[in-house]
N, C-alpha and C positions, 0 to 999 in steps of 0.2 A: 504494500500500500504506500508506503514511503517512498519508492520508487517511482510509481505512476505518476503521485502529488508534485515531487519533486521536477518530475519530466512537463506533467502540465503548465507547474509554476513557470518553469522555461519557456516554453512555448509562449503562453500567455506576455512573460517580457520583453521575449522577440518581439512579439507582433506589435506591442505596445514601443519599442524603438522604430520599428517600422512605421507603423501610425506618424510617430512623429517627425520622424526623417522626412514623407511626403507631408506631412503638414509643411514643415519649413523651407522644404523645394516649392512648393505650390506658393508659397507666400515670396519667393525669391524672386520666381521668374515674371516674368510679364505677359501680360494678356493680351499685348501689342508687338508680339514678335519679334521682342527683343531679345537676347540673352548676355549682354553687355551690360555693363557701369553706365549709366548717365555722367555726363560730367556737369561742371556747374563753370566751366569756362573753356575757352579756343583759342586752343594752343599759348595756354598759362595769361591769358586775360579776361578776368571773372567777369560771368553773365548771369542772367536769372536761368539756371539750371531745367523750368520749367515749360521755360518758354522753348529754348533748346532743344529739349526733348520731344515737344512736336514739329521742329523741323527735319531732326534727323532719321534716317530710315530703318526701317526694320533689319532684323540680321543679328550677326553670331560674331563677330567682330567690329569694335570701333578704334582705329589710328588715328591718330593727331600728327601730322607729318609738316614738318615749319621750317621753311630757309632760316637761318639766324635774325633775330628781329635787330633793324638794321634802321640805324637813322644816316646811311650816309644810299642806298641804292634803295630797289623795291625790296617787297617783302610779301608774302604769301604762306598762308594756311590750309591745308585739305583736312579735312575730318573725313575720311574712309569710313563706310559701315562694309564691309566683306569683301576691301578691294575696291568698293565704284565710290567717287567722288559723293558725299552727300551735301557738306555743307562747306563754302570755302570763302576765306578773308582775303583779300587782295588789296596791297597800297604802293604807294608810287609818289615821289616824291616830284613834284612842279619850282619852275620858278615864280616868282612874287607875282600875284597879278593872277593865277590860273583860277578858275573859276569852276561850277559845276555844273554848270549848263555846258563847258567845255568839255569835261567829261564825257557827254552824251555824243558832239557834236562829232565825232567818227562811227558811232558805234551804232547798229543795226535795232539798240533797243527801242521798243515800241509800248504805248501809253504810259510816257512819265507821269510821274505825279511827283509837285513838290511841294514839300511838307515843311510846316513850324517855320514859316514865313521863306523858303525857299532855304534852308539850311540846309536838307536833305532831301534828296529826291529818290523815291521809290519806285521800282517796275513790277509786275507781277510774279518776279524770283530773284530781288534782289532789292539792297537799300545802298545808297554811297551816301559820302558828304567830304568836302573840302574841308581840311582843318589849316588855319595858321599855326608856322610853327615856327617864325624866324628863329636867324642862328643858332638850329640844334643841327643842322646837316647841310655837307658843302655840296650836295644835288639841288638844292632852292629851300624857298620861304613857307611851303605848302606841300602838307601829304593828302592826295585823295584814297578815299578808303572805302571800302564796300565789300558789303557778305552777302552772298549769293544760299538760295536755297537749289541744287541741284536738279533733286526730284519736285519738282516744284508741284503743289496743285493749288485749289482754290484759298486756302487761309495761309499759302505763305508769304502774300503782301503784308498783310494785317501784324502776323507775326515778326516780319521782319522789319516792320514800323515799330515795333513795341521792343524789340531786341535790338534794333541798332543806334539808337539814342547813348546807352549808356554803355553801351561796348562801346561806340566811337569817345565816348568821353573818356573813359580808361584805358582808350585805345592812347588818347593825348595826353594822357597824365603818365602812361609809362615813357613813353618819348622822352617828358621832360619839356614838353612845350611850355612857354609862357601863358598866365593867364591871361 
């Protein structure tokens, strides 16, 4: 009888670490096809974590892949989810005088929109904005900067309106720009 008790007690705490093992995988994973970390910044410049998360795409890998963050040439960000581009920063240093309407003026992009009195100007998968930055880099006086949603669908304007505000602000505060 000692035996059986014994064996069942076993059984019974198997199944009972089991129980909980799937309780804590099931509470891990995500219900959006992710199996990655969220981060709460791109490529080591804090953003709202939240917002991020609905830009970035589904998948089982995410890399943060960054040229050296560079106040003297350009500078670019990939956020990889499994290998394909999801989410990415791009800046580019101008001389004095470059503007963001200049910005647009080669580029193929279609229904600007600008925003907070023409500070920044959004498209349907992407936000830029021109920052001043005199005397932090011997390329010019102004970084344009802009984050692109890759996979883009319907809410990554909006998103990328609400996220690039204060990423391009700490985008200027690591630089070292002047107030």
């Amino acid at each position: 009888m000692r035996t059986k008790h014994t064996f069942t007690s076993t059984i019974k705490a198997l199944a009972g670490v089991i129980m909980y093992t799937l309780a804590l995988t099931a509470c891990s994973s995500t219900d959006d096809g992710r199996s990655y970390s969220l981060p709460d910044n791109i490529c080591g410049i804090t953003v709202d974590g939240e917002i991020l998360a609905q830009l970035l795409d589904d998948g089982d890998e995410l890399v943060q892949d960054a040229n050296s963050f560079s106040r003297s040439g350009s500078y670019i960000c990939h956020m990889y989810v499994d290998g394909n581009d999801s989410v990415v920063s791009d800046a580019n240093w101008h001389e004095s005088g470059y503007t963001l309407r200049e910005y647009f003026e080669y580029s193929n992009i279609k229904g600007v929109r600008y925003v907070e009195g023409g500070k920044y100007a959004s498209w349907r998968s992407g936000i830029a904005t021109v920052i001043p930055c005199p005397g932090v880099s011997e390329k010019g006086d102004v970084v344009d900067v802009s984050l692109e949603d890759m996979e883009w669908d319907e809410e990554s304007r909006s998103l990328l309106e609400e996220l690039g505000p204060p990423y391009f602000d700490a985008y200027k505060k690591k630089l070292g720009c002047p107030a």
